[in-house]
N, CA, C, O and CB atoms as a CASP TS submission, in Angstrom:
PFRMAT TS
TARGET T0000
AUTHOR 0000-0000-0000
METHOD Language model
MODEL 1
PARENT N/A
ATOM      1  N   UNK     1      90.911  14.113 101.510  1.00  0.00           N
ATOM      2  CA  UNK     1      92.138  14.346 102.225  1.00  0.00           C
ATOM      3  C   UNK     1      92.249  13.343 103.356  1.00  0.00           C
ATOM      4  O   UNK     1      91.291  12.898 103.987  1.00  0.00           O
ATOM      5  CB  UNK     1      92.203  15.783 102.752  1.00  0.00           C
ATOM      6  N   UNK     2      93.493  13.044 103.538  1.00  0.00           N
ATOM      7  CA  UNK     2      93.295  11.730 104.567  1.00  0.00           C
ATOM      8  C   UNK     2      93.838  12.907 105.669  1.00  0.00           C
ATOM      9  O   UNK     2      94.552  13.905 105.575  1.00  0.00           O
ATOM     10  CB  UNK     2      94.437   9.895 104.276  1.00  0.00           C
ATOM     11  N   UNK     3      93.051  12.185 106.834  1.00  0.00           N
ATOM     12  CA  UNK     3      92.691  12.822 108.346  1.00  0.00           C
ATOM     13  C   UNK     3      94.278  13.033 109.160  1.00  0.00           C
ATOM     14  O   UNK     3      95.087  12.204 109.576  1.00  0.00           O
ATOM     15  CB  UNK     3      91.513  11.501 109.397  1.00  0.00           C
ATOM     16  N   UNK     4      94.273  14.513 109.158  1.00  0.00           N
ATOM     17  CA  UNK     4      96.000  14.845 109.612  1.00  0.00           C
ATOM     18  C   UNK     4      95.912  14.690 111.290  1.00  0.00           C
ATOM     19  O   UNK     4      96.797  15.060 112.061  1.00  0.00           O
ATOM     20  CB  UNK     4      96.663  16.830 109.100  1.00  0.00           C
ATOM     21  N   UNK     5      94.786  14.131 111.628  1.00  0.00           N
ATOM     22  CA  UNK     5      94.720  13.568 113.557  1.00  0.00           C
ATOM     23  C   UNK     5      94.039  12.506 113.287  1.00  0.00           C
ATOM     24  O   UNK     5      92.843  12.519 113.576  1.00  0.00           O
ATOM     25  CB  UNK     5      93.770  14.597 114.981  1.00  0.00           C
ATOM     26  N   UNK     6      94.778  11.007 112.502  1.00  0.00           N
ATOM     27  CA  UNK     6      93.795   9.868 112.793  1.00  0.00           C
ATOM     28  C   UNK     6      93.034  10.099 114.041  1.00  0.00           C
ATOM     29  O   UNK     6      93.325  10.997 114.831  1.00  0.00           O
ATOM     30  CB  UNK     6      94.516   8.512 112.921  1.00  0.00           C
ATOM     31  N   UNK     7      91.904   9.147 114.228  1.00  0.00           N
ATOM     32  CA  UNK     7      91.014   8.670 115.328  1.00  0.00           C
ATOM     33  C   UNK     7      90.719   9.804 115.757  1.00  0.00           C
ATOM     34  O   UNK     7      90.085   9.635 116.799  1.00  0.00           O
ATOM     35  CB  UNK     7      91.515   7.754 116.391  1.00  0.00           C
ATOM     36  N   UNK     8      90.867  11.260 115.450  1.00  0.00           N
ATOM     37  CA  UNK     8      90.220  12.596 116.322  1.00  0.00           C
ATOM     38  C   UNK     8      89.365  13.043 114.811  1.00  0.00           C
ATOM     39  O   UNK     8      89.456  12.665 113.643  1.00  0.00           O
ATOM     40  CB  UNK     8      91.720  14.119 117.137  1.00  0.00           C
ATOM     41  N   UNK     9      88.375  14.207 115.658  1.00  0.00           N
ATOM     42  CA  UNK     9      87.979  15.469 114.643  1.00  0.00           C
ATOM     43  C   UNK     9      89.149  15.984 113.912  1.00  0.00           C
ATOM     44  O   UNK     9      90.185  15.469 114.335  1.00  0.00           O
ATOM     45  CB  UNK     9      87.354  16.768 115.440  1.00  0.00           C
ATOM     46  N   UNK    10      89.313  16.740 113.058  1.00  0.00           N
ATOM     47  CA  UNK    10      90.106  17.316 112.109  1.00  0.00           C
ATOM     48  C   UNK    10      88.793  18.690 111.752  1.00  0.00           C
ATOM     49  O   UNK    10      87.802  18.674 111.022  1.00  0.00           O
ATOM     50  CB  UNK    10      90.626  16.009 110.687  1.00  0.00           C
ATOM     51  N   UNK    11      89.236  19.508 112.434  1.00  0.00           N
ATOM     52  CA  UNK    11      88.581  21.004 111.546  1.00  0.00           C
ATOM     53  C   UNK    11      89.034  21.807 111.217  1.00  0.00           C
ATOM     54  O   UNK    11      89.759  22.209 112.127  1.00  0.00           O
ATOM     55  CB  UNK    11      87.837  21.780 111.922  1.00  0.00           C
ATOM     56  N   UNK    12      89.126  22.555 110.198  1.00  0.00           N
ATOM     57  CA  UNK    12      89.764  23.380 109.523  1.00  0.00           C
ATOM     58  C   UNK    12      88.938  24.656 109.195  1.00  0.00           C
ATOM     59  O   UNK    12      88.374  24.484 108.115  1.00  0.00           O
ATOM     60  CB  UNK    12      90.228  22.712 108.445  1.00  0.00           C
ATOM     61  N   UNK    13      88.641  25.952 109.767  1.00  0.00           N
ATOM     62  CA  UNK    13      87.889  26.975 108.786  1.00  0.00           C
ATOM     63  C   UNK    13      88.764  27.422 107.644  1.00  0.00           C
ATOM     64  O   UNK    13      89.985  27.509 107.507  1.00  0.00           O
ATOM     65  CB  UNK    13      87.414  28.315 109.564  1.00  0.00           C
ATOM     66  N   UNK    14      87.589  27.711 106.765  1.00  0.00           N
ATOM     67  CA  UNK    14      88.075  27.528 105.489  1.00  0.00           C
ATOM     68  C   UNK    14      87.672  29.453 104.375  1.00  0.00           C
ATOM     69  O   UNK    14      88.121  29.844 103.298  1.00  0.00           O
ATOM     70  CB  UNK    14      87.018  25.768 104.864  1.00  0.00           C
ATOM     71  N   UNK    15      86.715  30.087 105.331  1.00  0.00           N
ATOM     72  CA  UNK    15      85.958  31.031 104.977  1.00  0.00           C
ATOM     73  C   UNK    15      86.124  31.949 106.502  1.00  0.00           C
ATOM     74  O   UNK    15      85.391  31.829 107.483  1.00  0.00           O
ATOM     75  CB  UNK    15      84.410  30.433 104.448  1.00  0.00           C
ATOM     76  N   UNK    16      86.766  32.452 106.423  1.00  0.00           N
ATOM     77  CA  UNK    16      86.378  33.762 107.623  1.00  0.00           C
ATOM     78  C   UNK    16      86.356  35.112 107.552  1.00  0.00           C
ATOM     79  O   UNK    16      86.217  35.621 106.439  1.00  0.00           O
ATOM     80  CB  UNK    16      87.168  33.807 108.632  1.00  0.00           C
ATOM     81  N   UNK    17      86.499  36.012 108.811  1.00  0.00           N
ATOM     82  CA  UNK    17      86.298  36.984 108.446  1.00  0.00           C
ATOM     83  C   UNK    17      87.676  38.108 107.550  1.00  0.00           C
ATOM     84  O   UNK    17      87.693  39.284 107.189  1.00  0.00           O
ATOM     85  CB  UNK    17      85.708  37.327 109.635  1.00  0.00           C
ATOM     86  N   UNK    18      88.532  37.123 107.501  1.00  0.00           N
ATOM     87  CA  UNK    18      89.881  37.077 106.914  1.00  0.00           C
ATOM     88  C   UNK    18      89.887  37.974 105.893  1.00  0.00           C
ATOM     89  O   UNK    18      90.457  39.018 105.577  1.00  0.00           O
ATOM     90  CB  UNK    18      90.310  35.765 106.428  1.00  0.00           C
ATOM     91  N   UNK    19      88.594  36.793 105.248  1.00  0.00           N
ATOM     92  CA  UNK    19      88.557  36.859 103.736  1.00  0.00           C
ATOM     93  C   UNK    19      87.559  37.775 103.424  1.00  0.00           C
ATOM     94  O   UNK    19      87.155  37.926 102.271  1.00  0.00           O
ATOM     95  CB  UNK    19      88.281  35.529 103.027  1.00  0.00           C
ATOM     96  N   UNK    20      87.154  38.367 104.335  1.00  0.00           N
ATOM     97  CA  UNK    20      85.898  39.588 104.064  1.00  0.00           C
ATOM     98  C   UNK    20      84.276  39.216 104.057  1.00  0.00           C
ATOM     99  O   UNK    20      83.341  39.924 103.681  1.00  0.00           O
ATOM    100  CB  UNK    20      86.125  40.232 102.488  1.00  0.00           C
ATOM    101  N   UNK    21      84.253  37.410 104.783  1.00  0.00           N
ATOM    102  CA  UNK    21      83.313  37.022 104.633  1.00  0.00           C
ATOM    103  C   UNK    21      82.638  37.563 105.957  1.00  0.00           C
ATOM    104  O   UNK    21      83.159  37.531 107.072  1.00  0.00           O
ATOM    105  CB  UNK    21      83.397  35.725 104.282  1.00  0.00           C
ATOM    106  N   UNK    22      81.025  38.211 105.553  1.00  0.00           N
ATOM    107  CA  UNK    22      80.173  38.840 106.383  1.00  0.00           C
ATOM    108  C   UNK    22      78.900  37.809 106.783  1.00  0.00           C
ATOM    109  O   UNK    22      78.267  38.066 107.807  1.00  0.00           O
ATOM    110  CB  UNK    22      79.733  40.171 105.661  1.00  0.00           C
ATOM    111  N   UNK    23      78.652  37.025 106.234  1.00  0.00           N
ATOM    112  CA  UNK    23      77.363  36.545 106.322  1.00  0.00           C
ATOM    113  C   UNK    23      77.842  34.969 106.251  1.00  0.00           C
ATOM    114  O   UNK    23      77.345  34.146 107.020  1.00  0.00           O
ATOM    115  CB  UNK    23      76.272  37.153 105.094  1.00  0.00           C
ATOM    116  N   UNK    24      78.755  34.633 105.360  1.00  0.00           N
ATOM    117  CA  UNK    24      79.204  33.161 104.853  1.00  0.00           C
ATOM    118  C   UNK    24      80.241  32.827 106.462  1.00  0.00           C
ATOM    119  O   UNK    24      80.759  33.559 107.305  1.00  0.00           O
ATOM    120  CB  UNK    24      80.378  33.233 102.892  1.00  0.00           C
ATOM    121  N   UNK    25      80.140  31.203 106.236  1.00  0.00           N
ATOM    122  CA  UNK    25      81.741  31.121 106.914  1.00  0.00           C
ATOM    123  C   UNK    25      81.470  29.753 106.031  1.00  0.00           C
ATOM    124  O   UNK    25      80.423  29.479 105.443  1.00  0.00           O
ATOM    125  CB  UNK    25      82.213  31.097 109.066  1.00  0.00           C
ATOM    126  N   UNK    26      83.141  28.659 106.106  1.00  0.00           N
ATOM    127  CA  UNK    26      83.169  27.775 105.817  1.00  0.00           C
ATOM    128  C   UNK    26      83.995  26.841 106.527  1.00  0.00           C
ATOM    129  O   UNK    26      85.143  27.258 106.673  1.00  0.00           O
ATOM    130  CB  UNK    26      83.262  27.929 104.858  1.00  0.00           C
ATOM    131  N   UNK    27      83.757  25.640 107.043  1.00  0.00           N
ATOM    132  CA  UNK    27      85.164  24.872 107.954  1.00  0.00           C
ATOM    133  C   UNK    27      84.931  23.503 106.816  1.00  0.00           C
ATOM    134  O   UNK    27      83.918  22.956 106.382  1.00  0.00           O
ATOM    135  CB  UNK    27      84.853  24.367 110.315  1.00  0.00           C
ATOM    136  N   UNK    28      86.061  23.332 106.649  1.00  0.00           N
ATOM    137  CA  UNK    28      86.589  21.549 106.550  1.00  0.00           C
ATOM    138  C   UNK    28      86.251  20.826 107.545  1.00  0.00           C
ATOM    139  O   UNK    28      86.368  21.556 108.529  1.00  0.00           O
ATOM    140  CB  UNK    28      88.147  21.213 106.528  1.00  0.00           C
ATOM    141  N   UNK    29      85.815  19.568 107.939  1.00  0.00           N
ATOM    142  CA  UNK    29      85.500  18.949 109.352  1.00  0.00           C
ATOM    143  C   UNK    29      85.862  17.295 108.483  1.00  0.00           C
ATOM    144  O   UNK    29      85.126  16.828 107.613  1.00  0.00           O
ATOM    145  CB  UNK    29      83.449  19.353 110.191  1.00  0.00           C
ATOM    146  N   UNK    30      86.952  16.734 108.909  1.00  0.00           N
ATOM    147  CA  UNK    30      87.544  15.296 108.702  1.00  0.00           C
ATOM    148  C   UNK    30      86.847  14.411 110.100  1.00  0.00           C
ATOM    149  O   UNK    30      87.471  14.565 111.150  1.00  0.00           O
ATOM    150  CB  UNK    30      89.537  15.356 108.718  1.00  0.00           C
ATOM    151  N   UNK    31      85.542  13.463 110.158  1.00  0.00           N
ATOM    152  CA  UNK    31      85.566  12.758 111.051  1.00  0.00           C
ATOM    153  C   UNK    31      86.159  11.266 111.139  1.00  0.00           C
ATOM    154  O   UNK    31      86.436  10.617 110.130  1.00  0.00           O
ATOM    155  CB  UNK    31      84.520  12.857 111.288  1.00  0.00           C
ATOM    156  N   UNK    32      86.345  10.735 112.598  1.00  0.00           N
ATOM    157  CA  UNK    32      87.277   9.631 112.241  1.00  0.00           C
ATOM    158  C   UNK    32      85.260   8.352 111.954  1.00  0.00           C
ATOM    159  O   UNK    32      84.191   8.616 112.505  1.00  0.00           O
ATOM    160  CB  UNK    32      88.978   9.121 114.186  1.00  0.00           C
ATOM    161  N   UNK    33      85.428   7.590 111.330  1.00  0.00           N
ATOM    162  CA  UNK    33      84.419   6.704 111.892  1.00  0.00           C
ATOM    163  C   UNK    33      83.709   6.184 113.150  1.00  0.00           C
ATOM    164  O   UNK    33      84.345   5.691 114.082  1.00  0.00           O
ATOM    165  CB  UNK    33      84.709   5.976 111.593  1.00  0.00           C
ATOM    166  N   UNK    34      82.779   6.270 113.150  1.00  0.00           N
ATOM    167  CA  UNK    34      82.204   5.860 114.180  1.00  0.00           C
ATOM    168  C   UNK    34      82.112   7.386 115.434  1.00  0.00           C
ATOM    169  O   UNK    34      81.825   7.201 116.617  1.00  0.00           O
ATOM    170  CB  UNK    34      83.142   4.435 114.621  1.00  0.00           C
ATOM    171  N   UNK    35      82.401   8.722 114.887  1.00  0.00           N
ATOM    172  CA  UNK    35      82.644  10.169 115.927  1.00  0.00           C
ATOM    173  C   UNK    35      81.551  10.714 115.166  1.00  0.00           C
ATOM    174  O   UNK    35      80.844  10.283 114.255  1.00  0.00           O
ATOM    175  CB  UNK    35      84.346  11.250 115.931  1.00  0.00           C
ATOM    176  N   UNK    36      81.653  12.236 116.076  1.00  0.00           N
ATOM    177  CA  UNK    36      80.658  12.642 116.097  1.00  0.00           C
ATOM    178  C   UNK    36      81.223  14.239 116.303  1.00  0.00           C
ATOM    179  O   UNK    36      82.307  14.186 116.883  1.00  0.00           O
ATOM    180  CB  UNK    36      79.758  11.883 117.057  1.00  0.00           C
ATOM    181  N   UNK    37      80.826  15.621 116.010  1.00  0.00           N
ATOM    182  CA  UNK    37      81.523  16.864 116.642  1.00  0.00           C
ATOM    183  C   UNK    37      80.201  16.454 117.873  1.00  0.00           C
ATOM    184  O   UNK    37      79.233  15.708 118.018  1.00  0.00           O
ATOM    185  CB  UNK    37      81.590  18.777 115.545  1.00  0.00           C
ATOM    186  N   UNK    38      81.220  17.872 118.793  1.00  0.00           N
ATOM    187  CA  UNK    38      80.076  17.637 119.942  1.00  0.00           C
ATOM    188  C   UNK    38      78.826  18.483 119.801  1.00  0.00           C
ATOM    189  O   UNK    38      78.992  19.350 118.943  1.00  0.00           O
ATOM    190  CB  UNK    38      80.648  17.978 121.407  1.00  0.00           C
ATOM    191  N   UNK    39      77.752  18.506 120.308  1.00  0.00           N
ATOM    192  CA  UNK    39      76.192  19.194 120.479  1.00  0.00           C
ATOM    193  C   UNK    39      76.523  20.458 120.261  1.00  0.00           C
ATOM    194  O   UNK    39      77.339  20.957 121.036  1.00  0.00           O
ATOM    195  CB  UNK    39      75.340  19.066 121.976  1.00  0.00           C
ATOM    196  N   UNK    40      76.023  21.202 119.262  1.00  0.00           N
ATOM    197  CA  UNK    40      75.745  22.130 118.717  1.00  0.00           C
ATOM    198  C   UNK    40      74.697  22.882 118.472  1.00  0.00           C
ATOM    199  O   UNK    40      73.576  22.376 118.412  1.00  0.00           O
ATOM    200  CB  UNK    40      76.046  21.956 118.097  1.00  0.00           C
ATOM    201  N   UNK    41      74.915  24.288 118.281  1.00  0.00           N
ATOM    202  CA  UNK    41      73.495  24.838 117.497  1.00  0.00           C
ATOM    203  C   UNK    41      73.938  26.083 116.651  1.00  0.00           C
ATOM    204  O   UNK    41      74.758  26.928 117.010  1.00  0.00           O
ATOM    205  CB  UNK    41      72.153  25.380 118.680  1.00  0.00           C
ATOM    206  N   UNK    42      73.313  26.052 115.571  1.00  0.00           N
ATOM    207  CA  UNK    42      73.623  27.653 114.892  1.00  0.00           C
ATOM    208  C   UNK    42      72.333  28.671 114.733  1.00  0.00           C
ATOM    209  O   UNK    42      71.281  28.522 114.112  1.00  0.00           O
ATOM    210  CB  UNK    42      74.240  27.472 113.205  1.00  0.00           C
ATOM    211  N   UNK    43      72.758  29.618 115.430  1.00  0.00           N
ATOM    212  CA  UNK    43      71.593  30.492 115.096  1.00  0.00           C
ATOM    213  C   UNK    43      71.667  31.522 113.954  1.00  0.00           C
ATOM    214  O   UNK    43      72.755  31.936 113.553  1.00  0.00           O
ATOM    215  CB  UNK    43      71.274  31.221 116.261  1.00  0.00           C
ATOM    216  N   UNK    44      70.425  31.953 113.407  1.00  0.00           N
ATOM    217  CA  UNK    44      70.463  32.131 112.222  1.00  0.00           C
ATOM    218  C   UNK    44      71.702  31.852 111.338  1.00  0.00           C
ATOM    219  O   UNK    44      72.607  32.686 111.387  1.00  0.00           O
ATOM    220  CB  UNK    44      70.099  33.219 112.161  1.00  0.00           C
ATOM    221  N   UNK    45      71.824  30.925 110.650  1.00  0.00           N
ATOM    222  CA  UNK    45      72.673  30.130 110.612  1.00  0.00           C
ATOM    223  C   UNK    45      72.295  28.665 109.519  1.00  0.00           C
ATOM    224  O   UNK    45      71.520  27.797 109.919  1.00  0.00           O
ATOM    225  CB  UNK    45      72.884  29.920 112.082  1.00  0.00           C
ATOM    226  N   UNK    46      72.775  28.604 108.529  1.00  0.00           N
ATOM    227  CA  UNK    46      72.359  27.065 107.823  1.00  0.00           C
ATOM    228  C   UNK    46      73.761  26.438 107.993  1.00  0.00           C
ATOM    229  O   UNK    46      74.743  26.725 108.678  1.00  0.00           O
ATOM    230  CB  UNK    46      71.775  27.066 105.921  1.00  0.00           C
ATOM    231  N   UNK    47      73.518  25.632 107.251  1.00  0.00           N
ATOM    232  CA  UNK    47      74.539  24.087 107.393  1.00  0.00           C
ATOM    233  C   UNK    47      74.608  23.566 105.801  1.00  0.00           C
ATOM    234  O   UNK    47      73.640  23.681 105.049  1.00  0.00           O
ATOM    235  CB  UNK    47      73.607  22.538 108.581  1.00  0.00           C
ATOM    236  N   UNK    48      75.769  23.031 105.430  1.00  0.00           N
ATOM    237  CA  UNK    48      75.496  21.973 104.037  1.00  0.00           C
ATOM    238  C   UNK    48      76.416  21.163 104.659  1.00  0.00           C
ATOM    239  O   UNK    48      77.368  21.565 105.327  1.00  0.00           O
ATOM    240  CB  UNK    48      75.884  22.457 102.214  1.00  0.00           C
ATOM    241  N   UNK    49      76.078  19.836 104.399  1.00  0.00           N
ATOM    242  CA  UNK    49      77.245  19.017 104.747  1.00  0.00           C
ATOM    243  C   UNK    49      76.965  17.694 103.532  1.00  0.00           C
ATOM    244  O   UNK    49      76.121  17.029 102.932  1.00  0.00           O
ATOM    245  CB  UNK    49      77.210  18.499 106.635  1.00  0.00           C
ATOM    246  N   UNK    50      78.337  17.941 103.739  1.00  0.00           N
ATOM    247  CA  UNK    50      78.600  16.783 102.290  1.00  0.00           C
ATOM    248  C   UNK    50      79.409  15.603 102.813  1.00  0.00           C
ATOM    249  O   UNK    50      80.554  15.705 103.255  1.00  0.00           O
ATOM    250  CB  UNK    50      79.662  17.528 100.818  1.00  0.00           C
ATOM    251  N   UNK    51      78.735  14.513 102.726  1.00  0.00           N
ATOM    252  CA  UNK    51      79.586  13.122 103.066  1.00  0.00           C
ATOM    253  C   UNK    51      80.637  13.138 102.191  1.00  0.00           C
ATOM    254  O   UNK    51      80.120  13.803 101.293  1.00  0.00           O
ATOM    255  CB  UNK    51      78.795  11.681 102.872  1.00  0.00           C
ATOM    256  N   UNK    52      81.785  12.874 101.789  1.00  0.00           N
ATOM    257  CA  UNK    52      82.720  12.699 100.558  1.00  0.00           C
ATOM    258  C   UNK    52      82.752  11.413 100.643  1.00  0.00           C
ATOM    259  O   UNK    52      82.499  10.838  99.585  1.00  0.00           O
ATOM    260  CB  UNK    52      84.166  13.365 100.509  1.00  0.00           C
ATOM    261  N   UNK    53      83.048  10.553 101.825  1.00  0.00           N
ATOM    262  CA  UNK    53      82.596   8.906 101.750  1.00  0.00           C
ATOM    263  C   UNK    53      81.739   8.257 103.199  1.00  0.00           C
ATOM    264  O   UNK    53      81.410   8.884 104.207  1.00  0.00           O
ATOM    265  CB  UNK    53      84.222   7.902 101.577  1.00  0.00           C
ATOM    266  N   UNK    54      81.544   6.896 102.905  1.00  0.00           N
ATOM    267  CA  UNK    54      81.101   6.564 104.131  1.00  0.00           C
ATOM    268  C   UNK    54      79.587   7.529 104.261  1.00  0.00           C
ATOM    269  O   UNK    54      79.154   8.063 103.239  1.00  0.00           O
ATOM    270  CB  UNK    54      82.383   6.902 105.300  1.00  0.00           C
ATOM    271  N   UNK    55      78.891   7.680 105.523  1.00  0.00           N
ATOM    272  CA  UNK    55      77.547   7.997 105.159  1.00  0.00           C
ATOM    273  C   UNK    55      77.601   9.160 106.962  1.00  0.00           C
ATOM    274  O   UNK    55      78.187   9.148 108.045  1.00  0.00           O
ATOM    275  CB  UNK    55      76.175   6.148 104.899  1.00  0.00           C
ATOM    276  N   UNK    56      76.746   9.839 106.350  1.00  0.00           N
ATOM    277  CA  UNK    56      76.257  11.002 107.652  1.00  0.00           C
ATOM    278  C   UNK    56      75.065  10.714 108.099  1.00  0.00           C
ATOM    279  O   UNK    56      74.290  10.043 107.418  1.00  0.00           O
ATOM    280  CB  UNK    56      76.103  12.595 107.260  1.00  0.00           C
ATOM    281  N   UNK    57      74.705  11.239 109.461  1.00  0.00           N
ATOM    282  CA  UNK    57      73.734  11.331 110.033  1.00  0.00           C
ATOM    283  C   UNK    57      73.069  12.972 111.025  1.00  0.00           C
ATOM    284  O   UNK    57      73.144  13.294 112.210  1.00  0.00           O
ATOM    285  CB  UNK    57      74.035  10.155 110.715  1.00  0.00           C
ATOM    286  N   UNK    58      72.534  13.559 109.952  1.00  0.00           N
ATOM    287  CA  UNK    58      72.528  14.803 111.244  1.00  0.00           C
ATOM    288  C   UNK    58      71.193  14.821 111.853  1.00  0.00           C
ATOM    289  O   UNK    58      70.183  14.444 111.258  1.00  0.00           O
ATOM    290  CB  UNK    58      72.819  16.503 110.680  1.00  0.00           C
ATOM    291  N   UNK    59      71.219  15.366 113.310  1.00  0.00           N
ATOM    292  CA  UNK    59      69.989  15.148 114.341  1.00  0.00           C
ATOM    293  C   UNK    59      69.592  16.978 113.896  1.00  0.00           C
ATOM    294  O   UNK    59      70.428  17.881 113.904  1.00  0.00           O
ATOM    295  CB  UNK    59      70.547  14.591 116.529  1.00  0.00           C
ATOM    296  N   UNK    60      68.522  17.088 113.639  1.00  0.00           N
ATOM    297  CA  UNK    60      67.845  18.241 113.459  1.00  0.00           C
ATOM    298  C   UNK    60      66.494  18.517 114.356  1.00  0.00           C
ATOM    299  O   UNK    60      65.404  17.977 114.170  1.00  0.00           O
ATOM    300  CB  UNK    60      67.559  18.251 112.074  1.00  0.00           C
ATOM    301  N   UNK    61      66.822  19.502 115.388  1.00  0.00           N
ATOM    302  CA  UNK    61      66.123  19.374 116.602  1.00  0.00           C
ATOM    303  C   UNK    61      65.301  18.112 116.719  1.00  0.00           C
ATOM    304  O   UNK    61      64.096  17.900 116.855  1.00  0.00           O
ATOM    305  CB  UNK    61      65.287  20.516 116.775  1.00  0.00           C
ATOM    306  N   UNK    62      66.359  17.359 116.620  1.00  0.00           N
ATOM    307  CA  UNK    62      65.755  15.859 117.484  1.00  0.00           C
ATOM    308  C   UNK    62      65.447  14.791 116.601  1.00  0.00           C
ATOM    309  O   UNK    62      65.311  13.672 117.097  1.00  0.00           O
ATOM    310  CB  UNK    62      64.269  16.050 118.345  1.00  0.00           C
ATOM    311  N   UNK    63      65.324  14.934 115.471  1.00  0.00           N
ATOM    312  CA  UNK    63      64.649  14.272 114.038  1.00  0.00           C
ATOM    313  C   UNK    63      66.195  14.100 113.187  1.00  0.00           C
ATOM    314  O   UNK    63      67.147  14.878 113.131  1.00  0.00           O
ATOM    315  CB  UNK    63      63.245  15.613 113.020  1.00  0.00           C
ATOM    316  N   UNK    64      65.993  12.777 112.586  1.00  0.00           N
ATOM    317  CA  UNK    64      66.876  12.798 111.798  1.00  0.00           C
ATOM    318  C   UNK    64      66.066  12.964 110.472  1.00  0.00           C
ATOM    319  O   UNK    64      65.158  12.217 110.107  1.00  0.00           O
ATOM    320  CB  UNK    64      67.756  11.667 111.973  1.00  0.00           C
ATOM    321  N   UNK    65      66.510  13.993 109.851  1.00  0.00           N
ATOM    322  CA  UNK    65      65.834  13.872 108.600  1.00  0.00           C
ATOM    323  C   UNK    65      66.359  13.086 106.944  1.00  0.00           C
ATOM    324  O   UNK    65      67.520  13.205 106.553  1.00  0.00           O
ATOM    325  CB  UNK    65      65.623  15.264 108.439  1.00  0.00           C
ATOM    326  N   UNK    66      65.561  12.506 106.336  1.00  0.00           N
ATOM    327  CA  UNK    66      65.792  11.454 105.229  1.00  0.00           C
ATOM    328  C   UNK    66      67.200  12.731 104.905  1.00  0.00           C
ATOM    329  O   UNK    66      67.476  13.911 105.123  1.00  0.00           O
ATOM    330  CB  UNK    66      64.140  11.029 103.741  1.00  0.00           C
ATOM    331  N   UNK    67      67.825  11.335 104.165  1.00  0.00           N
ATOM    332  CA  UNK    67      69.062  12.236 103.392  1.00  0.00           C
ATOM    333  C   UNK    67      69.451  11.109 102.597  1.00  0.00           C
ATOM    334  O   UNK    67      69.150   9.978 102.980  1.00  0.00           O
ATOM    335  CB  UNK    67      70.481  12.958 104.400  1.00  0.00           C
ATOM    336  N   UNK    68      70.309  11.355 101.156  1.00  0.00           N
ATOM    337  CA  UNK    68      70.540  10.694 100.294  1.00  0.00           C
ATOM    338  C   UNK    68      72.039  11.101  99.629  1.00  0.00           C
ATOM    339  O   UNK    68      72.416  12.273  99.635  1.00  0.00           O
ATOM    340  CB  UNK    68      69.399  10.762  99.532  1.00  0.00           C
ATOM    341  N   UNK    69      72.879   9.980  99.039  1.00  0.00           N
ATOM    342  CA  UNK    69      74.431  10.445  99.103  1.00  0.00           C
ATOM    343  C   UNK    69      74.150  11.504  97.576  1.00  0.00           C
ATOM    344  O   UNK    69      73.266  11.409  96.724  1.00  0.00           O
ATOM    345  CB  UNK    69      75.919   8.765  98.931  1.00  0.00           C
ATOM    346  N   UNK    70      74.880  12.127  97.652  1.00  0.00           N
ATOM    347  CA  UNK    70      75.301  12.961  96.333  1.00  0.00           C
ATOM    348  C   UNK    70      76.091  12.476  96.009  1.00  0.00           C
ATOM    349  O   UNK    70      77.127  12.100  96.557  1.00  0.00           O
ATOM    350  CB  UNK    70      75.644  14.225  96.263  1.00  0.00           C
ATOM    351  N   UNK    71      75.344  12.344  94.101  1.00  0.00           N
ATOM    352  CA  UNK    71      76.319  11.877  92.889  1.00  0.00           C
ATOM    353  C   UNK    71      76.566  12.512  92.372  1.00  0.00           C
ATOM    354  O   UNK    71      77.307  12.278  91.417  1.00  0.00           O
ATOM    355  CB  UNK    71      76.149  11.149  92.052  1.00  0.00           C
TER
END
């Protein structure tokens, strides 16, 4: 999807409690190049994040850990 706030974040939740989700949530997140969301943490709590193009980098208490694009 092309980014409906060039040069900003773009987030969208996508899963809430709307939808009866108890345990799940889900957001869309469009970054512009070269951004970043700001410092975060989730407690009990995972993450998937999927590059769709271009390449990610996530800091995991402090470590970036190896990551590889999905084909």
């Amino acid at each position: 999807m092309k980014n409906p706030t060039p040069g900003q974040r773009y987030r969208n939740e996508i899963l809430t409690a709307e939808h009866q989700a108890k345990d799940l949530g889900g957001i869309l997140s469009v970054l512009a190049p070269g951004t970043s969301p700001p410092y975060h943490y989730h407690e009990k709590r995972e993450s998937i994040i999927i590059a769709i193009s271009g390449e990610a980098v996530e800091i995991l208490e402090g470590k970036e850990p190896p990551s590889k694009p999905a084909m």
